[in-house]
VOTI-282336 format. One record per residue (C-alpha): residue number from 0; chain; x, y, z. Coordinates in nm, 3 decimals. Layout:
N
<pt zagu="NUM" minu="A" px="X" py="Y" pz="Z"/>
...
***
This chain:
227
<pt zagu="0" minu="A" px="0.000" py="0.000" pz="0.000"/>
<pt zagu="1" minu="A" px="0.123" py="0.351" pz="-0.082"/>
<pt zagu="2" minu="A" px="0.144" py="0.606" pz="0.213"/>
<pt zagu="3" minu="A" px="-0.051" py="0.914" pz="0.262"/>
<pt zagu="4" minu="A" px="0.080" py="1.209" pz="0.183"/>
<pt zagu="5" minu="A" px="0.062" py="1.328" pz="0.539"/>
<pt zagu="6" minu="A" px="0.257" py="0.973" pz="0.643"/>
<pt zagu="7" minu="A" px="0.531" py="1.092" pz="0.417"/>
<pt zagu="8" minu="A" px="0.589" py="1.413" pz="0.540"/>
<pt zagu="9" minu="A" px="0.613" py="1.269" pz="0.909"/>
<pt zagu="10" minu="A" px="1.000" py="1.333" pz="1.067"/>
<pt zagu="11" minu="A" px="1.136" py="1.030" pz="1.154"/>
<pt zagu="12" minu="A" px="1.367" py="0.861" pz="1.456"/>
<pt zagu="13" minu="A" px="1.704" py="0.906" pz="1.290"/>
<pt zagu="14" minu="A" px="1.620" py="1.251" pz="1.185"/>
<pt zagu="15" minu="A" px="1.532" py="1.327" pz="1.500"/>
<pt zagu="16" minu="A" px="1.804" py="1.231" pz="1.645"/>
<pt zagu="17" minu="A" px="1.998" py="1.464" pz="1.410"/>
<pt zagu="18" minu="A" px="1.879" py="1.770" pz="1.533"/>
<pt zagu="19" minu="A" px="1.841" py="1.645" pz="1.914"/>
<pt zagu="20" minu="A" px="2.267" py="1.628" pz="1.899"/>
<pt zagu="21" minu="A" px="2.223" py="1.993" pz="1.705"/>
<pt zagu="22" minu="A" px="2.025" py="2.118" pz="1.921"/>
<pt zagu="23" minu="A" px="2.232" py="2.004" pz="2.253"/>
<pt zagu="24" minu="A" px="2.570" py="2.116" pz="2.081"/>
<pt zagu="25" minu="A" px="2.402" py="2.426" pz="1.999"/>
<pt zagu="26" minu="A" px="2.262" py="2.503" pz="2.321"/>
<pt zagu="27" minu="A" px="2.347" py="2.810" pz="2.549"/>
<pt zagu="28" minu="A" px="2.352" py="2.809" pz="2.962"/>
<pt zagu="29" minu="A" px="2.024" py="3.053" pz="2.978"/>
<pt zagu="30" minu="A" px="1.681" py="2.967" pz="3.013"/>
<pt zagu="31" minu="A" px="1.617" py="3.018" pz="2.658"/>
<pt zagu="32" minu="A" px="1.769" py="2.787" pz="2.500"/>
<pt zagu="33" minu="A" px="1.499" py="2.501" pz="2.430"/>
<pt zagu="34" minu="A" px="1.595" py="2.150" pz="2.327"/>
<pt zagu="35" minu="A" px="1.422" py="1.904" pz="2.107"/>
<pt zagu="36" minu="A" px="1.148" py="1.867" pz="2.319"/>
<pt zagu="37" minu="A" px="1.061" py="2.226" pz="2.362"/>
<pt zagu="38" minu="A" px="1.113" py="2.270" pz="2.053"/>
<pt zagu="39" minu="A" px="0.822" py="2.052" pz="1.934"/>
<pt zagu="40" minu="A" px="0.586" py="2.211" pz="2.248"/>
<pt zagu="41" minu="A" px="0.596" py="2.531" pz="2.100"/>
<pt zagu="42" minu="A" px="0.545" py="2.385" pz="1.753"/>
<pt zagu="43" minu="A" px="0.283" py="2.192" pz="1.848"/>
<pt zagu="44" minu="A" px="0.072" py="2.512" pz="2.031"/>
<pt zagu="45" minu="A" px="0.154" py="2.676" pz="1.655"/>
<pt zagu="46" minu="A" px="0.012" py="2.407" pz="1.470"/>
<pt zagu="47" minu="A" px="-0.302" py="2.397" pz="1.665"/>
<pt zagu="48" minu="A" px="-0.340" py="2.701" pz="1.758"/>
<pt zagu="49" minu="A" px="-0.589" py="3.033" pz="1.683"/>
<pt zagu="50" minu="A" px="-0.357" py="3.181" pz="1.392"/>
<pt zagu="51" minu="A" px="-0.031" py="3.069" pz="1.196"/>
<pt zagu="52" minu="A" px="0.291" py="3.148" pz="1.231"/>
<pt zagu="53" minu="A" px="0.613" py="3.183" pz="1.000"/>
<pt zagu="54" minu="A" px="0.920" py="3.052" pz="1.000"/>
<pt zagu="55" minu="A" px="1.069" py="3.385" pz="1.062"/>
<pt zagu="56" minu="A" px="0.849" py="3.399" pz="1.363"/>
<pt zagu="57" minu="A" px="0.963" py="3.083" pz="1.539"/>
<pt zagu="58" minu="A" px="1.316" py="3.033" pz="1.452"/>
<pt zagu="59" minu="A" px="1.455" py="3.311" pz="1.630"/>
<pt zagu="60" minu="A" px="1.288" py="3.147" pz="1.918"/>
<pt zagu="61" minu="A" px="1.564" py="2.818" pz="1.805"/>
<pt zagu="62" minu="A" px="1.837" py="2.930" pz="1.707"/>
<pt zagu="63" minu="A" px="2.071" py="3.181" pz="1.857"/>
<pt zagu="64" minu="A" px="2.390" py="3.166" pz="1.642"/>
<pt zagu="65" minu="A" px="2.533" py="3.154" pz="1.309"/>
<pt zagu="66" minu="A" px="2.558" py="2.821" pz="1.128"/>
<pt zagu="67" minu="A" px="2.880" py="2.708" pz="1.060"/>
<pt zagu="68" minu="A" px="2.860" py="2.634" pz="0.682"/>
<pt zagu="69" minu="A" px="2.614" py="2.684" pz="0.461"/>
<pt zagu="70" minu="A" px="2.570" py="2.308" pz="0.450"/>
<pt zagu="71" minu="A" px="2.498" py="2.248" pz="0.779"/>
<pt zagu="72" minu="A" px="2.217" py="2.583" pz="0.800"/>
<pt zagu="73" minu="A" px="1.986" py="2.361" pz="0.522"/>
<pt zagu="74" minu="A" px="2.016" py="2.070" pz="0.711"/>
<pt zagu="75" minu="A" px="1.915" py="2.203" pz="1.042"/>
<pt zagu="76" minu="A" px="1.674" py="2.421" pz="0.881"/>
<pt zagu="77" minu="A" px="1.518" py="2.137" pz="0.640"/>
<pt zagu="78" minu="A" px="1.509" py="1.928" pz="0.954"/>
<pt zagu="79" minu="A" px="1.304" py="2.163" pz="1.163"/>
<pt zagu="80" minu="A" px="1.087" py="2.229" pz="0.895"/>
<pt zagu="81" minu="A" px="1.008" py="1.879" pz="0.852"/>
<pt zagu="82" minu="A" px="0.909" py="1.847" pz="1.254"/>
<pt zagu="83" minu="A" px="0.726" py="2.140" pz="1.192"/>
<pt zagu="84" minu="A" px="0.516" py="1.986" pz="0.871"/>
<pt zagu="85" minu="A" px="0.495" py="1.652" pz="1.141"/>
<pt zagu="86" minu="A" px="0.274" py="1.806" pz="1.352"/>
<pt zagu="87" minu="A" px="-0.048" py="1.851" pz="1.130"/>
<pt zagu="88" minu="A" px="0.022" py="1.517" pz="0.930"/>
<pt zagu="89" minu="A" px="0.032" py="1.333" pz="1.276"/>
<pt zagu="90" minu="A" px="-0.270" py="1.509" pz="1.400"/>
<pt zagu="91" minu="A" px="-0.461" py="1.410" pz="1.080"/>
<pt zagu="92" minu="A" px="-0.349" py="1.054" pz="1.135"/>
<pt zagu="93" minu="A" px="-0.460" py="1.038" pz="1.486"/>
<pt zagu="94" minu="A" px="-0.053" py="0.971" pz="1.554"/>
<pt zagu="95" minu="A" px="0.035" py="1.270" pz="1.681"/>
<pt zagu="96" minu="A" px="0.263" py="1.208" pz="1.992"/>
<pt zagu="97" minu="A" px="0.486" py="1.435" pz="2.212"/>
<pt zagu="98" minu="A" px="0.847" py="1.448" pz="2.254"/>
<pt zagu="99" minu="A" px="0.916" py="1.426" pz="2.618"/>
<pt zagu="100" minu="A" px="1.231" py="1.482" pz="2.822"/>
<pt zagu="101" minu="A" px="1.388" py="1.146" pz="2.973"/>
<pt zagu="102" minu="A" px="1.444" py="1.182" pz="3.348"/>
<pt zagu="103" minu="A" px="1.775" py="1.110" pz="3.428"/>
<pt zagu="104" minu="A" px="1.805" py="0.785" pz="3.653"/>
<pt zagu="105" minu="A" px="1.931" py="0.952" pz="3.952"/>
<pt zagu="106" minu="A" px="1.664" py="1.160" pz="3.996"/>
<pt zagu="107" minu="A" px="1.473" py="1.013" pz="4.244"/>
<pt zagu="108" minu="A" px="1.198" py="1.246" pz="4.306"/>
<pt zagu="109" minu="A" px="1.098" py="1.222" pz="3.946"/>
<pt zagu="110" minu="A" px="0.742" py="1.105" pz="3.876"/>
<pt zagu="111" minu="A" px="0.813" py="0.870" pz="3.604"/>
<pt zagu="112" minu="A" px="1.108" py="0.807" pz="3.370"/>
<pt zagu="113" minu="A" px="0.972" py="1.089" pz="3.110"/>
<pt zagu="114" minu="A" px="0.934" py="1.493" pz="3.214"/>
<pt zagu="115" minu="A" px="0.699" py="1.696" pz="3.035"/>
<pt zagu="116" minu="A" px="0.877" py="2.011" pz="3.161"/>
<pt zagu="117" minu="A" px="1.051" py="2.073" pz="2.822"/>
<pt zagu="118" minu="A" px="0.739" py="2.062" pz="2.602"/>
<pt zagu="119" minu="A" px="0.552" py="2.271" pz="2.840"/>
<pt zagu="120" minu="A" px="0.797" py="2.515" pz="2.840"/>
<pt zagu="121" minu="A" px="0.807" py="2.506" pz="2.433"/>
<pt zagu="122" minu="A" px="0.394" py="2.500" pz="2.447"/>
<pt zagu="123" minu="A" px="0.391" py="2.820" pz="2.631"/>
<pt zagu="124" minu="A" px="0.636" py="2.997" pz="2.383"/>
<pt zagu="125" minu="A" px="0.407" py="2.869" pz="2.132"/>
<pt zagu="126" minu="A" px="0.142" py="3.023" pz="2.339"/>
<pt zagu="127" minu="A" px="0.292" py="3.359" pz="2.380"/>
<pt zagu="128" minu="A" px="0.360" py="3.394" pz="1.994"/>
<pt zagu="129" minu="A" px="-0.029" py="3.430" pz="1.976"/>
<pt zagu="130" minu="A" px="-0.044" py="3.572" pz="2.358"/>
<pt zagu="131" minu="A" px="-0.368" py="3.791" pz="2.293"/>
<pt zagu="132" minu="A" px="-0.589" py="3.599" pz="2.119"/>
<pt zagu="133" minu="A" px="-0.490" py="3.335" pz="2.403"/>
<pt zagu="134" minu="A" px="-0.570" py="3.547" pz="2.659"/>
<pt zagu="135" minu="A" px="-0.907" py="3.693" pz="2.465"/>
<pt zagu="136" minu="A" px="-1.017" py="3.349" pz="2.432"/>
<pt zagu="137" minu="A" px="-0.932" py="3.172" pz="2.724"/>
<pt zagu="138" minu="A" px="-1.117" py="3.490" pz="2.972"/>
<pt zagu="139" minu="A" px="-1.415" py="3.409" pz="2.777"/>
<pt zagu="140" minu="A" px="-1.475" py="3.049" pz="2.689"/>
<pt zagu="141" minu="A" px="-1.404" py="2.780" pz="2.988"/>
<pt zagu="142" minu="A" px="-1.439" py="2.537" pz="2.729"/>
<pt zagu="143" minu="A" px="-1.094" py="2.551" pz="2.580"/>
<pt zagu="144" minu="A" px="-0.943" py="2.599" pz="2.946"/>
<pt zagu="145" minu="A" px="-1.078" py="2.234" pz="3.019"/>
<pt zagu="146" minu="A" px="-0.935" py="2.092" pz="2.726"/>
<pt zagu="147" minu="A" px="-0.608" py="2.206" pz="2.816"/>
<pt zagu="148" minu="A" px="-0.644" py="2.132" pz="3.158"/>
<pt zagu="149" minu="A" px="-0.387" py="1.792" pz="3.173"/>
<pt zagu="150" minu="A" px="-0.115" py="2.038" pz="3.025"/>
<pt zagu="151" minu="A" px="-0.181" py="2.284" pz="3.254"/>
<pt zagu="152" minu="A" px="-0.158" py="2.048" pz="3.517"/>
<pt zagu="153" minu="A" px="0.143" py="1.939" pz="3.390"/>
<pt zagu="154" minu="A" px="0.268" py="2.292" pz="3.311"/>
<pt zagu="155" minu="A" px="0.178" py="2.348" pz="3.697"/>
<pt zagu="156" minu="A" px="0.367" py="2.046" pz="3.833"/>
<pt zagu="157" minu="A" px="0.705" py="2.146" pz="3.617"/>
<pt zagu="158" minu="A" px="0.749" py="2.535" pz="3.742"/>
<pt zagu="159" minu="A" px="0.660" py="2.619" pz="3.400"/>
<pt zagu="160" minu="A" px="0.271" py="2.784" pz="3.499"/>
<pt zagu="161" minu="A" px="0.288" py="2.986" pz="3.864"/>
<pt zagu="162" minu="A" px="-0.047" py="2.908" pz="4.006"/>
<pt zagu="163" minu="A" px="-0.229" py="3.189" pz="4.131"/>
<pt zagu="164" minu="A" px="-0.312" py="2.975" pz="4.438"/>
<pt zagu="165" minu="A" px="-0.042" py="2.631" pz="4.597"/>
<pt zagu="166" minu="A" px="-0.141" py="2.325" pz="4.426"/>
<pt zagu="167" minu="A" px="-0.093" py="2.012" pz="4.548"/>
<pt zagu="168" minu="A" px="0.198" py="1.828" pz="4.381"/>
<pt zagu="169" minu="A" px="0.085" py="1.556" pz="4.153"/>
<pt zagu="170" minu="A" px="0.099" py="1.194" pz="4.253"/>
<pt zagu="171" minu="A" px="0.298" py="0.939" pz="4.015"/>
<pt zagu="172" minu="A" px="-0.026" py="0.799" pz="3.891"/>
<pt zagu="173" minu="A" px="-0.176" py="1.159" pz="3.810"/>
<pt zagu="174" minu="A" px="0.134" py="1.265" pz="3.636"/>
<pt zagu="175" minu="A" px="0.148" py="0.938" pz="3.414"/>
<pt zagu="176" minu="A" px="-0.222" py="0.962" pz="3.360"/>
<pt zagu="177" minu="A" px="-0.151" py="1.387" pz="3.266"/>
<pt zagu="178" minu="A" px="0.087" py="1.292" pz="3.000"/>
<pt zagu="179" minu="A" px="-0.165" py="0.994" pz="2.853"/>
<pt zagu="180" minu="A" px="-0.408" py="1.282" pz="2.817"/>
<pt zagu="181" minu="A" px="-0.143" py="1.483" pz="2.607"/>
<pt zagu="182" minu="A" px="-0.237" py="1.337" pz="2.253"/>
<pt zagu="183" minu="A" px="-0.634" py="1.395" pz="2.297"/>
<pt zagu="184" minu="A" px="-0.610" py="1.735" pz="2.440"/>
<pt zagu="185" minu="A" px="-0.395" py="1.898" pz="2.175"/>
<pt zagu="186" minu="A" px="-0.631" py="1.744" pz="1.936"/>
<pt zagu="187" minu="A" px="-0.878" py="1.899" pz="2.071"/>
<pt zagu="188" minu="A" px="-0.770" py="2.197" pz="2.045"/>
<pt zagu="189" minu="A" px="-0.665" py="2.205" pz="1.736"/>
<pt zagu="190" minu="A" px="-1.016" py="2.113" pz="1.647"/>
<pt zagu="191" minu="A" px="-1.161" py="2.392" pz="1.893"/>
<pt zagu="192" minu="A" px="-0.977" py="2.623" pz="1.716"/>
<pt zagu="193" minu="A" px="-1.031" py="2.505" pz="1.348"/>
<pt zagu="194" minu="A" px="-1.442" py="2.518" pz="1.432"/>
<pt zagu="195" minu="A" px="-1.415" py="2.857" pz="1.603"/>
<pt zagu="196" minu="A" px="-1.172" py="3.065" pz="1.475"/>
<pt zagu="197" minu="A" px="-1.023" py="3.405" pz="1.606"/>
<pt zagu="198" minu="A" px="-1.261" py="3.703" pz="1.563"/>
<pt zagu="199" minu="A" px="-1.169" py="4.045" pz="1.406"/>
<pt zagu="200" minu="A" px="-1.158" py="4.169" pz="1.729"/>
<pt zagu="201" minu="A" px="-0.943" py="3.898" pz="1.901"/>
<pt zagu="202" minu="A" px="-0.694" py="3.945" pz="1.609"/>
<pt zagu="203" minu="A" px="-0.636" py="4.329" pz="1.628"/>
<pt zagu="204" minu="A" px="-0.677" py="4.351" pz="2.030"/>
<pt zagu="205" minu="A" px="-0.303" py="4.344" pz="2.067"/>
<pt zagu="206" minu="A" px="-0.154" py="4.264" pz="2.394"/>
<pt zagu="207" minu="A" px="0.103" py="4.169" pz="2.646"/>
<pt zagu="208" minu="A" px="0.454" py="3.960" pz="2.562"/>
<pt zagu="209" minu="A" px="0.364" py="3.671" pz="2.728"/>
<pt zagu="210" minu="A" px="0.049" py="3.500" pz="2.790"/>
<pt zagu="211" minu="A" px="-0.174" py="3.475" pz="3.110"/>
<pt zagu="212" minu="A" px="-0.207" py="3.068" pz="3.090"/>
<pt zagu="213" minu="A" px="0.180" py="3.004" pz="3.048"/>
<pt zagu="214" minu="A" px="0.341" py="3.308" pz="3.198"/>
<pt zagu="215" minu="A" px="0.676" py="3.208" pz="3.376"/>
<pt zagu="216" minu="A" px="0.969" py="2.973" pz="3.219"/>
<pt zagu="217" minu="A" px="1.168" py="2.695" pz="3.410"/>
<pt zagu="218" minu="A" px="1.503" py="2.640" pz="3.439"/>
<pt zagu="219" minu="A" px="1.707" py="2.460" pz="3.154"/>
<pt zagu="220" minu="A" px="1.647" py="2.130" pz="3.177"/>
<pt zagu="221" minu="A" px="1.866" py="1.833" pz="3.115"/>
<pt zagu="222" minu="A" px="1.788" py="1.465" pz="2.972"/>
<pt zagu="223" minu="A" px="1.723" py="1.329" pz="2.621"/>
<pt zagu="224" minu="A" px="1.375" py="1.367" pz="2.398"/>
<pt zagu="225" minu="A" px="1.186" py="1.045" pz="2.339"/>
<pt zagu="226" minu="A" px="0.921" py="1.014" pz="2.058"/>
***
């Protein structure tokens, strides 16, 4: 059987695994430097989000410093476009699936052996490249706030969302079952959003740098992606 088109489009492990060794070569001691599994969080709240973004939006959001050789730039570059394109065909295919952080084994106050911290972080750059309509949105419709509720939850647990009121730390079992929930809620809202889109109004209210769901970044984390 032939694939789909949106099959062939999908990144796969080895590629991957190309720009997880860019990206960790690449990275910088601040807290904005994301890794591969931030990367695809804030992909992932573009491609399912309330309005497109650009490459020229996202990548300075990536990438910090010059490529080496031209050679290199259109690998990188074809590579995260291809993880970008992933995201929509996976969704379409009901295969969409998150790359996670892998907690490092002496970490024993780790929930399980995989750490959503990293995407969360990436989702909420995602979030804050559309921070208004976001905001807009999520102050009037509780609706899309429950659908992202096991991210948030997540988001919460990690450092990466500051609670307006303490939380209770999630149990093992409520993490594991958080993460589960990961696939279903961002296709959910991707479908929220493709049924109601943005209003004039949402558009062109402008607004704040950084969104009121995912305000406040963690620390650099360490650990490898898993697909």
């Amino acid at each position: 059987m032939d694939e789909t088109p949106a099959n062939r489009q999908i990144i796969d492990d080895a590629e991957l695994d190309v720009l997880d060794r860019y990206l960790r070569g690449h990275a910088r001691d601040s807290d904005e430097t994301m890794l591969l599994d931030g990367v695809h969080g804030m992909l992932t709240a573009l491609a399912i989000g309330p309005d497109p973004a650009l490459p020229e939006e996202w990548l300075p959001e990536i990438l910090h410093a010059p490529f080496e050789d031209p050679e290199q730039g259109a690998a990188v570059l074809g590579l995260l476009a291809k993880l970008n394109d992933s995201i929509p065909a996976e969704l379409e295919s009901e295969a969409y699936e998150p790359v996670l952080g892998e907690v490092a084994p002496e970490d024993a106050a780790a929930h399980s052996d995989l750490s959503a911290a990293g995407w969360c972080e990436g989702f909420s750059r995602g979030i804050d490249l559309r921070a208004s309509i976001w905001e807009s949105r999520l102050a009037e419709d509780g609706e899309l706030l429950e659908m992202l509720t096991p991210i948030m939850a997540l988001a919460v647990d990690e450092g990466v969302l500051a609670a307006d009121v303490p939380i209770a730390k999630l149990d093992d079992n409520e993490y594991e079952a958080c993460l589960a929930q990961i696939p279903d809620a961002v296709e959910a809202v991707a479908h929220y959003w493709r049924v109601r889109p943005p209003t004039e109004r949402e558009r062109t209210a402008g607004g704040g740098a950084s969104s009121s769901a995912f305000g406040s970044l963690p620390a650099r984390r360490g650990g490898r992606w898993v697909h």
